[in-house]
N, C-alpha and C positions, 0 to 999 in steps of 0.2 A: 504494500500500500504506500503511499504519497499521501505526502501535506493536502488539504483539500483547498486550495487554494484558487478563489478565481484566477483565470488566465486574461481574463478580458481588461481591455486597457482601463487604469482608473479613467474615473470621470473628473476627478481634480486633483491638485496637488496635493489635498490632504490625505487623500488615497493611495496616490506614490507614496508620499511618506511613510504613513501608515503599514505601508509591502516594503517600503524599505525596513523598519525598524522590526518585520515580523522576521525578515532574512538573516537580519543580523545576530539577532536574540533564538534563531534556530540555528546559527551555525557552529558546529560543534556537539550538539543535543540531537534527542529522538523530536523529532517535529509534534511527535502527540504531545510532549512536556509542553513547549511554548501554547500550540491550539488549544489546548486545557484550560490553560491561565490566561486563554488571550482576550477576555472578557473584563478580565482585571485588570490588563495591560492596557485596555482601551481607557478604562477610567482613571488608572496611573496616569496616564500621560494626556489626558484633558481632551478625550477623544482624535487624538492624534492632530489637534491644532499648531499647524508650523508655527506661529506668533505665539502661544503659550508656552511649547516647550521651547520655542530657542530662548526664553525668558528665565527659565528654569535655574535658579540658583544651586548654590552647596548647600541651602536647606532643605531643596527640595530633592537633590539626590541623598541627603541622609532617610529623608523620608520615604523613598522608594526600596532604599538600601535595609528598610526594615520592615519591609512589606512582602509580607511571606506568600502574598497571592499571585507575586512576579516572577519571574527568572530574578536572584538579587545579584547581578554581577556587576559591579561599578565601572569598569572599561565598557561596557555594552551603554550600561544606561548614561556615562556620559559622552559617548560615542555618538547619541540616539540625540543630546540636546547638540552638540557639534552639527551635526547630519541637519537639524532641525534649520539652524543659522544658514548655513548653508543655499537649504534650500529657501530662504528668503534672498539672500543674495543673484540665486538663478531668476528667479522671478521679478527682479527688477531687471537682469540683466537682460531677458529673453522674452518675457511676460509670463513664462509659465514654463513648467517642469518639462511638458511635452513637447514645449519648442525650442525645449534644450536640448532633447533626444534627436528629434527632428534635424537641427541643425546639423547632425552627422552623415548626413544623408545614408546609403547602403554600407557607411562605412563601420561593421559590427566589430571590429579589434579596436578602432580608436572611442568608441564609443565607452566601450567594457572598459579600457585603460585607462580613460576619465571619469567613470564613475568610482573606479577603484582608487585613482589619483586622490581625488576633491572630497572622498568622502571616508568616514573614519569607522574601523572596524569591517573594511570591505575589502577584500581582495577578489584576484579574478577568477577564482571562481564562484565565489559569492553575488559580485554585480552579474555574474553571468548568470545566477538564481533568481538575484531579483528583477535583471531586465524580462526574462523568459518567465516570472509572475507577474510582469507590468503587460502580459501581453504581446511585446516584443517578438517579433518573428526571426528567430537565430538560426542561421545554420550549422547542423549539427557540426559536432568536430569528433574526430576521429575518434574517440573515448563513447560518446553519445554516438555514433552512428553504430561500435560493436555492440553495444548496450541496448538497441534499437532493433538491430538483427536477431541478438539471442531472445526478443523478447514477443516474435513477431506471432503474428495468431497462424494457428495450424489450416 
């Protein structure tokens, strides 16, 4: 089984976000530990509002940090207010999350390597999870294409 996660492109940036921080906080873990708690995680973090969490002080990560309803990993959760900032920065720059993606046009290695770049607790295979749960249309890579074969229906 798989994370249940929609594939379909969000509908705003709080929804990137939102698949962002779910990627991050599953990376490493069984994906049913974070979906579990991700109900809690939605309320943690003020329904995944960009402008609340990049707001997010050291009080507020102690207060996370003792919230047994989360994943409590303090690299994650201040990764997740970093990521938050972040993503207010894209959205002046571009207007919006998606016309930052956009901007790469078919270009899928430079895309992956800037969201790994610009974003904290993300590496390339990670942004390669969360682009591929933003909906993102990737082509397989050698790993995911064996992966794909041995999986294929009879």
């Amino acid at each position: 089984m798989s994370p249940s996660w929609n594939t379909k492109p969000p509908k705003n940036d709080n929804e990137y976000f939102e698949r962002m921080t779910k990627t991050v906080f599953t990376a490493g873990l069984n994906w049913k530990v974070v979906e579990n708690k991700w109900p809690k995680f939605q309320k943690a973090f003020a329904s995944f509002s960009i402008p609340k969490v990049a707001a997010f002080t050291d009080k507020d990560t102690k207060r996370l940090m003792a919230d047994a309803g989360i994943v409590r990993n303090e690299k994650k959760i201040l990764a997740t207010v970093h990521n938050a900032a972040e993503f207010l920065k894209l959205e002046k720059e571009f207007g919006s999350f998606e016309k930052y993606l956009d901007s790469f046009g078919k270009d899928e290695d430079r895309m992956q390597e800037a969201v790994a770049d610009r974003f904290e607790h993300i590496g390339p295979s990670t942004a390669r999870m969360f682009l591929w749960s933003s909906g993102c249309k990737l082509t397989p890579n050698t790993e995911e294409k064996k992966w794909m074969s041995g999986h294929k229906k009879s």
